[in-house]
Structure formats: structure tokens, C-alpha cells
ZASEPA-816441 format. One record per residue (C-alpha): y, x, z negated; residue in three letters; chain; residue number from 1. Coordinates in steps of 0.001 Angstrom, whole numbers, plus 500000, padded with zeros to 6 digits. Each point is the difference from the previous one (the first is absolute). Layout:
BEGIN
@v->Y	u->X	w->Z	type->ALA	mol->A	seq->NUM
...
***
This chain:
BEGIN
@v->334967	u->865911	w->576381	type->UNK	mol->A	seq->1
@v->497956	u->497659	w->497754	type->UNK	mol->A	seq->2
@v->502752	u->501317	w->497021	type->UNK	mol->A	seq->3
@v->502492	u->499213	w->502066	type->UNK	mol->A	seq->4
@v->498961	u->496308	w->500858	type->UNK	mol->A	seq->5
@v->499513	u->499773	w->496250	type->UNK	mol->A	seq->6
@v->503257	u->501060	w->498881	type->UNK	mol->A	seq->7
@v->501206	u->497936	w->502467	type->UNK	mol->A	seq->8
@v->498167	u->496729	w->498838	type->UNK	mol->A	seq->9
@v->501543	u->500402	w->496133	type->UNK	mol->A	seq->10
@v->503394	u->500771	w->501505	type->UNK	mol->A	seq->11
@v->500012	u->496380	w->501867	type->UNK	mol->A	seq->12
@v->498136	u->498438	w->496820	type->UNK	mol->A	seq->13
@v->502552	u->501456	w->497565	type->UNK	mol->A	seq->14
@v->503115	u->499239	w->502006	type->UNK	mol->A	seq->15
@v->498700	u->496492	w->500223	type->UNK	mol->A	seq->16
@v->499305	u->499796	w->496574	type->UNK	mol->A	seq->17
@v->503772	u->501673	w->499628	type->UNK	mol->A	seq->18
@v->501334	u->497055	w->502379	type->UNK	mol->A	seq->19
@v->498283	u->497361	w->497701	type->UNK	mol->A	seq->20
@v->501441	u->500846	w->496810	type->UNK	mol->A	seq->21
@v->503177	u->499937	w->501871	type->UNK	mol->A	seq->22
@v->498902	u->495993	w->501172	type->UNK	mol->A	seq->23
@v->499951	u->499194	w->496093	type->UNK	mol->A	seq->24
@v->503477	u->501906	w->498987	type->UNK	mol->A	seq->25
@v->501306	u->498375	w->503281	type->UNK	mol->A	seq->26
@v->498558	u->496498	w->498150	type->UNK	mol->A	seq->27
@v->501239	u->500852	w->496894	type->UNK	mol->A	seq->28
@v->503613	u->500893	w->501372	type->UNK	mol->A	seq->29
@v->500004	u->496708	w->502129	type->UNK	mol->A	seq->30
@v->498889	u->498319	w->496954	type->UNK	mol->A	seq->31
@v->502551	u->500996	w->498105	type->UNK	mol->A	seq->32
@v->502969	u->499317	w->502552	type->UNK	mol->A	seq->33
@v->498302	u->496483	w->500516	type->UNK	mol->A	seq->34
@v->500533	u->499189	w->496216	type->UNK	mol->A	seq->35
@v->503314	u->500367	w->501049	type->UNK	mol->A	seq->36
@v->500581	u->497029	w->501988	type->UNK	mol->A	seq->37
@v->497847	u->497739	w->498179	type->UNK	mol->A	seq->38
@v->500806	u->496332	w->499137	type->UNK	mol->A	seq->39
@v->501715	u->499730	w->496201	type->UNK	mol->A	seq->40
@v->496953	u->496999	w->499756	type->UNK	mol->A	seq->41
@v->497708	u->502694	w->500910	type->UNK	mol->A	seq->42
@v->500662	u->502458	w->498010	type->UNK	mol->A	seq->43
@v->500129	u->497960	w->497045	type->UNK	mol->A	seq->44
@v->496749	u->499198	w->500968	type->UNK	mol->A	seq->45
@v->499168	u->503781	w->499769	type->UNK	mol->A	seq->46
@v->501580	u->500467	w->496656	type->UNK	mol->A	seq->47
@v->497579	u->497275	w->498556	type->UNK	mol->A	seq->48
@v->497379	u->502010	w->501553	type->UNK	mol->A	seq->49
@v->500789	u->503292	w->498402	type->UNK	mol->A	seq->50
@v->500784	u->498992	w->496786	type->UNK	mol->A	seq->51
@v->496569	u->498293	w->499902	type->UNK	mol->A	seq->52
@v->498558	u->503811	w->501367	type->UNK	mol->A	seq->53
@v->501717	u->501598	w->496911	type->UNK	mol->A	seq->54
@v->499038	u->496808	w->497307	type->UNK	mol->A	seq->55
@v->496078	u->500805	w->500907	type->UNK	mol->A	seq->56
@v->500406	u->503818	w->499012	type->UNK	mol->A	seq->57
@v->501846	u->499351	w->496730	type->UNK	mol->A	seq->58
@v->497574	u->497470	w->499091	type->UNK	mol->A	seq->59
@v->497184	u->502188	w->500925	type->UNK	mol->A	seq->60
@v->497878	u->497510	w->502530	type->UNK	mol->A	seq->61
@v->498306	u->503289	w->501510	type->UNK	mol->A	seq->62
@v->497349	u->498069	w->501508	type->UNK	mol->A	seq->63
@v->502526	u->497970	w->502077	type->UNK	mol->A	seq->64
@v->501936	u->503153	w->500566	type->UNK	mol->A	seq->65
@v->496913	u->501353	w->501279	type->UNK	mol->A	seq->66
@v->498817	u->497304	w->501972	type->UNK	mol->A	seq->67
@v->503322	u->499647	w->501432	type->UNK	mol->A	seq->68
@v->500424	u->503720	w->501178	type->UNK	mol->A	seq->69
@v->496491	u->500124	w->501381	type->UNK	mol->A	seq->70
@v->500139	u->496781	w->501878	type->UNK	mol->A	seq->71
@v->503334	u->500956	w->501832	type->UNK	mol->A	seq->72
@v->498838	u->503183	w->501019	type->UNK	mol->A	seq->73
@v->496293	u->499096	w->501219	type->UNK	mol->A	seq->74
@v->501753	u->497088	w->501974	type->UNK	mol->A	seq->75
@v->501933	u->502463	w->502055	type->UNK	mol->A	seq->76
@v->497244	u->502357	w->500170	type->UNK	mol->A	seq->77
@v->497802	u->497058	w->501488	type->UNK	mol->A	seq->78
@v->502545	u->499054	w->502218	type->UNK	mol->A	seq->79
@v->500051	u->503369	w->501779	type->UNK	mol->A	seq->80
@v->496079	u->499953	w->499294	type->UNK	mol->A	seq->81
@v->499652	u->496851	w->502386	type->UNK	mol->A	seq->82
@v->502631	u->500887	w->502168	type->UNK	mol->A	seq->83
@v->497619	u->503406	w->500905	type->UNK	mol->A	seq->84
@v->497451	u->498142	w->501805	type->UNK	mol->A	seq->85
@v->502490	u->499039	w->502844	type->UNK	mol->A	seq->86
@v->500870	u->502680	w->502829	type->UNK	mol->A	seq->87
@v->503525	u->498577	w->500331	type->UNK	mol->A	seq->88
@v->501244	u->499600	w->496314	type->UNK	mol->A	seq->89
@v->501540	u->503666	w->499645	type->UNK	mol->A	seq->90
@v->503499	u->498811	w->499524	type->UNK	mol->A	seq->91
@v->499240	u->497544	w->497551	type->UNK	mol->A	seq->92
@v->497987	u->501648	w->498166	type->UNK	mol->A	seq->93
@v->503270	u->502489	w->499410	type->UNK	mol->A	seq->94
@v->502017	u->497034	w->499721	type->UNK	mol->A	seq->95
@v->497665	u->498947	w->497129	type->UNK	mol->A	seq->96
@v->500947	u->503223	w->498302	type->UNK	mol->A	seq->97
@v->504087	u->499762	w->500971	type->UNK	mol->A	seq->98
@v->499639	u->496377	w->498284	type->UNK	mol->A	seq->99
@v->498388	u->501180	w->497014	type->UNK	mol->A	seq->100
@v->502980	u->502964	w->499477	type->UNK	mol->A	seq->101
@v->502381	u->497208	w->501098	type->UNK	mol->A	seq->102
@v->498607	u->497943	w->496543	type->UNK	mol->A	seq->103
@v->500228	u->503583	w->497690	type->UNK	mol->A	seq->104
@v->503604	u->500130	w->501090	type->UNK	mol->A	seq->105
@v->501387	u->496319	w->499348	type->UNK	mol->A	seq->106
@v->497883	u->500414	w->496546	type->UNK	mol->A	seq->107
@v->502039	u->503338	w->499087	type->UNK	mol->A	seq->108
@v->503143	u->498778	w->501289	type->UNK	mol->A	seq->109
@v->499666	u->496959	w->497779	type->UNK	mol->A	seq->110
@v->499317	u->501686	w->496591	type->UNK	mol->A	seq->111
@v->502671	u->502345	w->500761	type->UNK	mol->A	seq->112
@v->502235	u->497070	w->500615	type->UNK	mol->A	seq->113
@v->498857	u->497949	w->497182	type->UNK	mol->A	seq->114
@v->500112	u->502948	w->497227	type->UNK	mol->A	seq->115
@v->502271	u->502783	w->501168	type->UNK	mol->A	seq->116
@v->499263	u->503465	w->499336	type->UNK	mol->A	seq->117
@v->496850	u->498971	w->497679	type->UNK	mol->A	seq->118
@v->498653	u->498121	w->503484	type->UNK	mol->A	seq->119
@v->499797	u->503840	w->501533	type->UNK	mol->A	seq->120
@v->497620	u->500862	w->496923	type->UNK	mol->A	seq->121
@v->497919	u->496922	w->499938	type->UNK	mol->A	seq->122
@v->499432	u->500472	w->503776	type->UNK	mol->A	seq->123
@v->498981	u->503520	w->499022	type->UNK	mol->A	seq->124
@v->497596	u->499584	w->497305	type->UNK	mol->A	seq->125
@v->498284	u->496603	w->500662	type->UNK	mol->A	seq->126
@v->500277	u->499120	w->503729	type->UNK	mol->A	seq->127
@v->500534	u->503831	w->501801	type->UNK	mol->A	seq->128
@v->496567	u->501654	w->498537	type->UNK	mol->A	seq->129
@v->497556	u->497105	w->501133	type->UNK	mol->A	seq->130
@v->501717	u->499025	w->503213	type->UNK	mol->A	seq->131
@v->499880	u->503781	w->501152	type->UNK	mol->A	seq->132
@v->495843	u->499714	w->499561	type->UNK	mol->A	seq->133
@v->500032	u->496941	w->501404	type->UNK	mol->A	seq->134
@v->502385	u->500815	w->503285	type->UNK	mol->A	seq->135
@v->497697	u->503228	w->500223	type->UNK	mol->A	seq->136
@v->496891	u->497681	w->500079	type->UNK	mol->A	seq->137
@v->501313	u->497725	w->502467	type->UNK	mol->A	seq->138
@v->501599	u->503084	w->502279	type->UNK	mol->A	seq->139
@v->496457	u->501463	w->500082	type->UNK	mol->A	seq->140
@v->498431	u->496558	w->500758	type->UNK	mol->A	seq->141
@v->502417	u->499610	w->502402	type->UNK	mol->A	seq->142
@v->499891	u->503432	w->501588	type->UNK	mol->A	seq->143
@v->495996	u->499086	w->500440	type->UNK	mol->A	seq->144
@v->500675	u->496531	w->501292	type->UNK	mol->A	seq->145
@v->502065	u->501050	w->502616	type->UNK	mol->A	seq->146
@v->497110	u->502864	w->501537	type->UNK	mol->A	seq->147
@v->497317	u->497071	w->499483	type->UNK	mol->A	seq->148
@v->502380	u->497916	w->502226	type->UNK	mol->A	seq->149
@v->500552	u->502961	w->502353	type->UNK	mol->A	seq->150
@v->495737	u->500429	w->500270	type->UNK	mol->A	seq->151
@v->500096	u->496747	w->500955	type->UNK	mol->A	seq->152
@v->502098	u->499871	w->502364	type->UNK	mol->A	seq->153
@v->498397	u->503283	w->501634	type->UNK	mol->A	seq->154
@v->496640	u->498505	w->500063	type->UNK	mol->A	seq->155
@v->501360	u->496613	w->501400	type->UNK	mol->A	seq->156
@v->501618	u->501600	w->503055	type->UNK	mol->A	seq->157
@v->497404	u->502708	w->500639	type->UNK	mol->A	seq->158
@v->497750	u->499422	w->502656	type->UNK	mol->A	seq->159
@v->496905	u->502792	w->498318	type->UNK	mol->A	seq->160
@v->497350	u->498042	w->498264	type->UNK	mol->A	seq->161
@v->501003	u->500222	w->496272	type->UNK	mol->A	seq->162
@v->497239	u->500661	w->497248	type->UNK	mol->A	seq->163
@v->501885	u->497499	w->497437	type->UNK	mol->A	seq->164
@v->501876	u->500119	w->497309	type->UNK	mol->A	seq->165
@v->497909	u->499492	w->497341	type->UNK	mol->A	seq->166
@v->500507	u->503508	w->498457	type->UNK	mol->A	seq->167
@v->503820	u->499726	w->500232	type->UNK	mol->A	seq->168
@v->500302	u->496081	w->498127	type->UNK	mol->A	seq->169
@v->497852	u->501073	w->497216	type->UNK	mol->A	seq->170
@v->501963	u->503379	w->499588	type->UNK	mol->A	seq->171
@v->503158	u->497820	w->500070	type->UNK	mol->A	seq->172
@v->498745	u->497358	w->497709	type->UNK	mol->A	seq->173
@v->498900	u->503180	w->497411	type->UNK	mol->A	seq->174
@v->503873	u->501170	w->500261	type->UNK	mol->A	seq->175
@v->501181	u->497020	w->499258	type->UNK	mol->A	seq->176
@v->497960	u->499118	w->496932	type->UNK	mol->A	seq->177
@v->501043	u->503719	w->499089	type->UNK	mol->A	seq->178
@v->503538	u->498753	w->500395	type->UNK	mol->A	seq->179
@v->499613	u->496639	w->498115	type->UNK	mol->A	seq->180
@v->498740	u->502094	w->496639	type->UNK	mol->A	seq->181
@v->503252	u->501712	w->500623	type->UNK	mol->A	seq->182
@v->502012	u->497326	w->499833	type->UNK	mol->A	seq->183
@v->497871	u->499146	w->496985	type->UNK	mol->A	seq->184
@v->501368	u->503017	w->498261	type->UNK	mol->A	seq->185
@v->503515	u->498807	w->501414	type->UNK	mol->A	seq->186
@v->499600	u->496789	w->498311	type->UNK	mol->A	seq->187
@v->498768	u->502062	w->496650	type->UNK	mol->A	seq->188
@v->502920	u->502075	w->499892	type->UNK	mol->A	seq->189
@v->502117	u->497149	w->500452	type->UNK	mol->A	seq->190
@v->498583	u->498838	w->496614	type->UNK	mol->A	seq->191
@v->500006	u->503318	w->498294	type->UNK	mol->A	seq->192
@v->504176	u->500209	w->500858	type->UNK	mol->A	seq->193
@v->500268	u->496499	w->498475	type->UNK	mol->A	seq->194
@v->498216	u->500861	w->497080	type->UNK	mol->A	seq->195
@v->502144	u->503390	w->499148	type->UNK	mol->A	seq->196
@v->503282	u->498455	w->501791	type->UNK	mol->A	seq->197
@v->500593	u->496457	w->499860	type->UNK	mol->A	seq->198
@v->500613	u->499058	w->496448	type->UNK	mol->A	seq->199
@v->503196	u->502572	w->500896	type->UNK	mol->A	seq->200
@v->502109	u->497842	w->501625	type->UNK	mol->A	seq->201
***
């Protein structure tokens, strides 16, 4: 019985980890058809923007490059961080993590537009290698935020005397300063692609 309530427990966590990933293609799909139907204004606007990602690389700024990546990702991750300590802020909490898919798609969609068929191998070689640490990071912070959110809610609408959470915030703090030195190596190999792939292109 007790192996059965186990199994059971990583099924549910492992289909909901499944249903995350799925939230961030879903983003990255929706960003993609959204760059679409943007404003010419707008995405001239973007083009100034990603010729200004590319100009940093070839001119080897790593520490901007680095400060750049790590900022971006630790202020998602602290979004969904924050967002944890409320018992009602599942959904956005996921929507934080369709939103940040929603931004890797309009950013692939524009180099591809902006430089053809080399666009497909910039995307793979300096943006697709630290985004996929960084969108792991933030699925797993996510995936955490939500349960903290859930406990929450349980204890908020139980009517047993609760022995408080005291445990439970500083094992969730723990994972996500666990998290954050991922998105530290992120940010690092973000800077090691620049250095062996930028002056490329």
C-alpha cells in the first residue's frame, strides 16, 4: 500500500511537471504567432533590440552579457518566488511561465526573420542552450511555487490546529537559492556561447 501511494505521488508530480513544460512550449508557440501580428513600429523596435543583443557578443562585453542573462532569469524566478506565498496565485504563477516562453518565441521568430537560415543557427548556439537552463530553473521554481500556494491554501481552509509552516518556507527558500545558482550557470553559459560563437556572425 505505502508503494502504491508512493508511486502514485511521482506519477501526479511528474505529469505536472510534464504539463508545465508544455505551459512554456505553449508560450513559446504563442510567442511566436504573436510576432506575427505585431506593429511594423514595433518590430522595428525589436530589430534595434537584437542587433544590440548580437553587437555585445561580437564585442565581447561578457560581463553585461552576464549580468543581463542572470538578471532576466532571477526576475522571473522571483516573480514566481513571491507569487508562492499566496494560496490563490496558482494560475499566475503558470502564467508567469507561459509569458516567459511567450518572450523566447518573439526573440526566435525575430532572428529568424531578421537573418534567414543563419537566424535558425544563432538561435541554436547562443540563445537555445542558456534559455533551456534557464526555462528548467524557472519550471522547477514554478512547479514548487505552485505546491507552496496549494499548502497554503490547505492550511487556510482547514479547521485542525496547524503546527506552522516554518519547516516548509525555509525548505522553499533553500530550493530557490538552489535554483538562483542555476540560473547563475545559465547566465555563465550564456557567456561561454558568446565567447566561442559570436565573433561568427
Amino acid at each position: 500500500m505505502q508503494n502504491q501511494r508512493t508511486s502514485g505521488f511521482w506519477r501526479r508530480r511528474n505529469n505536472f511537471f510534464a504539463f508545465l513544460v508544455g505551459a512554456t512550449l505553449f508560450g513559446v508557440v504563442l510567442g511566436t504567432m504573436a510576432y506575427c501580428f505585431m506593429s511594423r513600429d514595433f518590430l522595428n523596435q525589436l530589430s534595434l533590440a537584437q542587433e544590440n543583443f548580437l553587437e555585445v557578443r561580437r564585442n565581447s562585453d561578457f560581463a553585461v552579457v552576464l549580468m543581463k542573462s542572470l538578471s532576466t532569469s532571477t526576475m522571473f524566478l522571483g516573480a514566481v518566488f513571491v507569487l508562492g506565498f499566496s494560496a490563490i496565485a496558482q494560475p499566475v504563477e503558470i502564467g508567469v511561465l507561459v509569458f516567459r516562453g511567450m518572450g523566447l518565441g518573439v526573440t526566435m521568430a525575430q532572428v529568424y526573420t531578421q537573418y534567414g537560415t543563419t537566424g535558425i543557427a544563432i538561435c541554436a548556439v547562443l540563445i537555445v542552450p542558456s534559455a533551456l537552463i534557464s526555462a528548467y530553473a524557472l519550471i522547477i521554481g514554478t512547479r514548487e511555487a505552485v505546491y507552496m500556494s496549494n499548502l497554503l491554501m490547505t492550511n487556510s481552509l482547514s479547521d485542525r490546529p496547524s503546527e506552522g509552516m516554518l519547516s516548509s518556507v525555509k525548505l522553499y527558500g533553500t530550493k530557490f537559492l538552489v535554483l538562483e545558482a542555476v540560473c547563475a550557470v545559465s547566465a555563465a553559459v550564456d557567456c561561454l556561447c558568446s565567447v566561442i560563437f559570436a565573433g561568427r556572425f
